[in-house]
C-alpha positions in Angstrom: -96.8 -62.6 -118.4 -99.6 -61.5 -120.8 -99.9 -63.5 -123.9 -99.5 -60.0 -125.9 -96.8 -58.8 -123.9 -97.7 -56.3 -121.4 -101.3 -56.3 -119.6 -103.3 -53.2 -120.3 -102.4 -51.4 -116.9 -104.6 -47.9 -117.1 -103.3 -45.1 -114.7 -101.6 -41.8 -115.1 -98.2 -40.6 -115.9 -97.4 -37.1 -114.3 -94.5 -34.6 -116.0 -93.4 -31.1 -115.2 -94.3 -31.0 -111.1 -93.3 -27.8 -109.9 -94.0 -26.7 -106.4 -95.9 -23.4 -106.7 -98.3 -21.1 -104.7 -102.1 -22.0 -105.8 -104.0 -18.6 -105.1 -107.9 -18.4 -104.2 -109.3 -16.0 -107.4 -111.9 -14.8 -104.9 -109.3 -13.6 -102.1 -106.9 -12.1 -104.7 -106.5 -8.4 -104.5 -104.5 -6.4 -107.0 -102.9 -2.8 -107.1 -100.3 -0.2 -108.4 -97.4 0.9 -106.5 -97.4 2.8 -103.2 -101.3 0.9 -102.8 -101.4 -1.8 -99.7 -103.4 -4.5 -100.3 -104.8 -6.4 -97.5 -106.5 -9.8 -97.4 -108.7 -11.4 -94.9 -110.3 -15.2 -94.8 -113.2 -16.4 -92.1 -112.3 -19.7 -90.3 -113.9 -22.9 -92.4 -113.0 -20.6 -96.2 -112.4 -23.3 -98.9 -111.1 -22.5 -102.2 -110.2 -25.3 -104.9 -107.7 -26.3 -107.8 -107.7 -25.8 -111.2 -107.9 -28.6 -114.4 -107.8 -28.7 -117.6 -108.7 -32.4 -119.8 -109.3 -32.6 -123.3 -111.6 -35.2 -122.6 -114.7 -35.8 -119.6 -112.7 -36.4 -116.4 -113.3 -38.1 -113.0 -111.2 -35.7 -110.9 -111.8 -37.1 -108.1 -109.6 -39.8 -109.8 -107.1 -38.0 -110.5 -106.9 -36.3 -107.1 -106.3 -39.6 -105.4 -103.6 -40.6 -108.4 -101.8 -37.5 -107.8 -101.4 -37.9 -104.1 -100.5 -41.7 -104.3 -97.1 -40.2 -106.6 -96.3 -36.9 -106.0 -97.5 -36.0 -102.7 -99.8 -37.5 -99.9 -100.9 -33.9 -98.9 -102.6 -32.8 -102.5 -106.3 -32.7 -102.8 -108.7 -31.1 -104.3 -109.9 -28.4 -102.2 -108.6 -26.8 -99.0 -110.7 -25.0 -96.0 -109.2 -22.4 -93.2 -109.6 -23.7 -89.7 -108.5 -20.7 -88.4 -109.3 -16.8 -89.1 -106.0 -15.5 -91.4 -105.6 -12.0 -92.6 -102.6 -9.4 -94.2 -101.5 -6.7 -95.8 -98.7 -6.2 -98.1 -97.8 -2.7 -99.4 -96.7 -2.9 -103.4 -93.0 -1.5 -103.7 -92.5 2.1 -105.7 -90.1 -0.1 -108.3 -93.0 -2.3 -109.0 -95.9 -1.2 -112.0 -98.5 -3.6 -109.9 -98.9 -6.4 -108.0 -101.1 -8.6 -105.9 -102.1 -9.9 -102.6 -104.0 -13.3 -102.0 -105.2 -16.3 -99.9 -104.1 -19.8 -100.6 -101.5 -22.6 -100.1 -98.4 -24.2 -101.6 -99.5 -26.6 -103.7 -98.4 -28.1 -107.3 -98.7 -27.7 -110.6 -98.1 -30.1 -113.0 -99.2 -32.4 -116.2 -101.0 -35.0 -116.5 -101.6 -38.0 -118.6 -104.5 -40.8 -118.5 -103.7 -43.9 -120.5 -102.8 -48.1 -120.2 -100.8 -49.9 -122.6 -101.5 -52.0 -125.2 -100.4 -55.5 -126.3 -97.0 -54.4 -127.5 -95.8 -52.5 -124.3 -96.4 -48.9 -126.3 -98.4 -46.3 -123.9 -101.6 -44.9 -125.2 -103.0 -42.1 -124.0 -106.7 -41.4 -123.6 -106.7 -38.2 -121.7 -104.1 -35.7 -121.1 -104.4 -32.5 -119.4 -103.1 -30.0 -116.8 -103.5 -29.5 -112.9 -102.9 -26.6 -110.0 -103.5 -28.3 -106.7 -103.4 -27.3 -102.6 -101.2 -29.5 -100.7 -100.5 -27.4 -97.5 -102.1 -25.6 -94.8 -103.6 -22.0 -95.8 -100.6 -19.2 -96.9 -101.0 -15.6 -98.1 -98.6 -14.6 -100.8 -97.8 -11.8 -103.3 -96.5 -10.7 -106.1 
């Protein structure tokens, strides 16, 4: 046991994982009703997650954190291997909606601390994250 109680063991502490569609902003479409959108992607397309830290980051790290607890298939970015397209016409009882490329992923927060000498977790980083877990999957709105 450590002298103080409880060895400073950094790491992160993940809250709120929700299983959620993580969309590529650069094969997203959008339209009114009656419009059909269609979406295409070229074999080897990669698009990425999102983060947000209120402090400098190594994501990288927290990639490999978040896949060791909530899912062995998240990572950071995701490519095609194979040539997807579709089309998707927005329904007459809908104002607008939206087409796009991407994969189910999760969403979720994030926390980077260790604790101290008297077992009380401190946190030196906290933030959010929207990352790919599966294969490619076009969704809409």
């Amino acid at each position: 046991m450590h002298p103080d109680g409880c060895p400073p063991d950094p790491g992160f502490r993940f809250s709120n994982v929700k299983s959620t569609f993580v969309g590529d902003k650069s094969k997203t479409v959008y339209g009114q009703s009656g419009i059909t959108l269609s979406v295409s992607v070229a074999k080897g397309h990669t698009w990425t997650g999102t983060f947000t830290y209120a402090a400098k980051l190594s994501e990288s790290v927290l990639v490999a954190s978040a896949e060791e607890t909530i899912s062995g298939s998240i990572s950071y970015a995701k490519t095609t291997t194979v040539t997807l397209s579709g089309s998707w016409k927005v329904p007459a009882n809908q104002k607008d909606g939206w087409l796009a490329l991407g994969s189910k992923g999760y969403s979720f927060n994030w926390e980077r601390g260790s604790t101290n000498g008297g077992c009380k977790w401190i946190v030196s980083n906290h933030g959010t994250a929207k990352l790919p877990a599966l294969s490619p999957y076009i969704a809409h709105s």
